[in-house]
C-alpha positions in Angstrom: -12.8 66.5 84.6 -12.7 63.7 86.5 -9.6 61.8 88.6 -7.0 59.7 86.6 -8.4 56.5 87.6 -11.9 56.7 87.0 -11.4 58.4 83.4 -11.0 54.6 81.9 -13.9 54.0 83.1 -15.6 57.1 82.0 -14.8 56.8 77.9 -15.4 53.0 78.1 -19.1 53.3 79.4 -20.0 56.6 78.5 -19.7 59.0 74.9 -17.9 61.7 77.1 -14.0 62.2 76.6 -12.0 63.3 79.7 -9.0 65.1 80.5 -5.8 62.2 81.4 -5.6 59.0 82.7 -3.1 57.1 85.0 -1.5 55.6 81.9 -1.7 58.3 79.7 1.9 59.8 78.7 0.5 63.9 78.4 1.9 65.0 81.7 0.5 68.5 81.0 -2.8 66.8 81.0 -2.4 64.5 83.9 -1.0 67.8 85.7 -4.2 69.5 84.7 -6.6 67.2 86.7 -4.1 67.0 89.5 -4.4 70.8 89.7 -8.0 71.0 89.5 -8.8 69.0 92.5 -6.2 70.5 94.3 -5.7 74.2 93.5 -7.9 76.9 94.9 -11.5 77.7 92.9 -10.1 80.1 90.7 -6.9 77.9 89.5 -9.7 74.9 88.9 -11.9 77.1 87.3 -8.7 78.9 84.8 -8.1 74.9 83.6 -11.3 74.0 83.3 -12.2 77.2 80.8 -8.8 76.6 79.1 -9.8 73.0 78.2 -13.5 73.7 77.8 -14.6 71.0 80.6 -18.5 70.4 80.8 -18.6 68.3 83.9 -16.4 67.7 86.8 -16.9 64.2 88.6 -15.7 63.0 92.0 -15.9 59.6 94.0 -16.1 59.0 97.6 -14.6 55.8 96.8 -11.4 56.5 95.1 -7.9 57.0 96.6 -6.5 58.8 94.2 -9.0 61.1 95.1 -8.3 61.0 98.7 -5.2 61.6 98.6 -5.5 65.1 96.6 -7.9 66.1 99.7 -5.4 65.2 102.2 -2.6 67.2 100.0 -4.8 69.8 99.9 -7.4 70.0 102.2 -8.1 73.4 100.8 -8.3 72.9 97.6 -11.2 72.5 95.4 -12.0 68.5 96.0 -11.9 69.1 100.0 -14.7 72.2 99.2 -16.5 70.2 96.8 -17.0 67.5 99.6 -17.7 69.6 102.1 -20.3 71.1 100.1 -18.7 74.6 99.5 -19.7 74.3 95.7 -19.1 77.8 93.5 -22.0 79.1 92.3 -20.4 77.8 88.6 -21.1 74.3 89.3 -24.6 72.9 89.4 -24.4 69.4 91.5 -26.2 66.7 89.0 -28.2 63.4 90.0 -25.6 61.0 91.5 -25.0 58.0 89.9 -23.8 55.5 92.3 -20.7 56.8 94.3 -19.9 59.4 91.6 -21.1 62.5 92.2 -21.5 65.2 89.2 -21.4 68.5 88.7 -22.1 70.1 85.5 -20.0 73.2 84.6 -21.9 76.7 83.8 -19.6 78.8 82.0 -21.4 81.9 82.1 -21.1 82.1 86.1 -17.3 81.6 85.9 -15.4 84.4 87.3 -14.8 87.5 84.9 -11.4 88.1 86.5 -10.3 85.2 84.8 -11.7 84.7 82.6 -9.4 85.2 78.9 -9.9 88.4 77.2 
């Protein structure tokens, strides 16, 4: 799960697949990532169970990115970067301005997790 912008990016250099991209015609998908960054933890964490995400990525140097957190300066980008990470995340090695976190499903909420 990363933003719209960087995803290119992301299946050109790397073997990792990704959720949308700003080109990318699957509105429920580009929706999804749009949601993720700025909905609450436990929205973030429903879409990334649904769709089975293994990593969520974020850049201090993207606007897309910026302007989620100023939509929602709540939501689960403005906690990530204010380093109010759930305890479902585990924050990787940067590499350059991205910063990962890999995704641990078996700390994801029980409440909502599907039954």
């Amino acid at each position: 799960m990363a933003g719209l912008d960087t995803n290119p990016a992301i299946l050109l250099f790397t073997r990792h697949s990704v959720v949308a991209s700003g080109h990318h015609r699957n509105t429920a998908a580009m929706l999804d990532v749009m949601r993720t960054f700025t909905g609450k933890t436990d929205q973030a964490a429903r879409i990334i169970i649904a769709r089975n995400i293994r990593f969520v990525v974020i850049c201090d140097g993207s606007y897309e990115l910026l302007l989620y957190g100023r939509k929602a300066p709540e939501g689960m980008l403005a906690r990530l970067r204010a380093g109010n990470v759930p305890n479902w995340l585990q924050r990787k090695s940067d590499i350059g301005p991205f910063q990962i976190f890999e995704v641990n499903h078996a700390m994801l909420p029980p409440e909502i997790l599907p039954s």
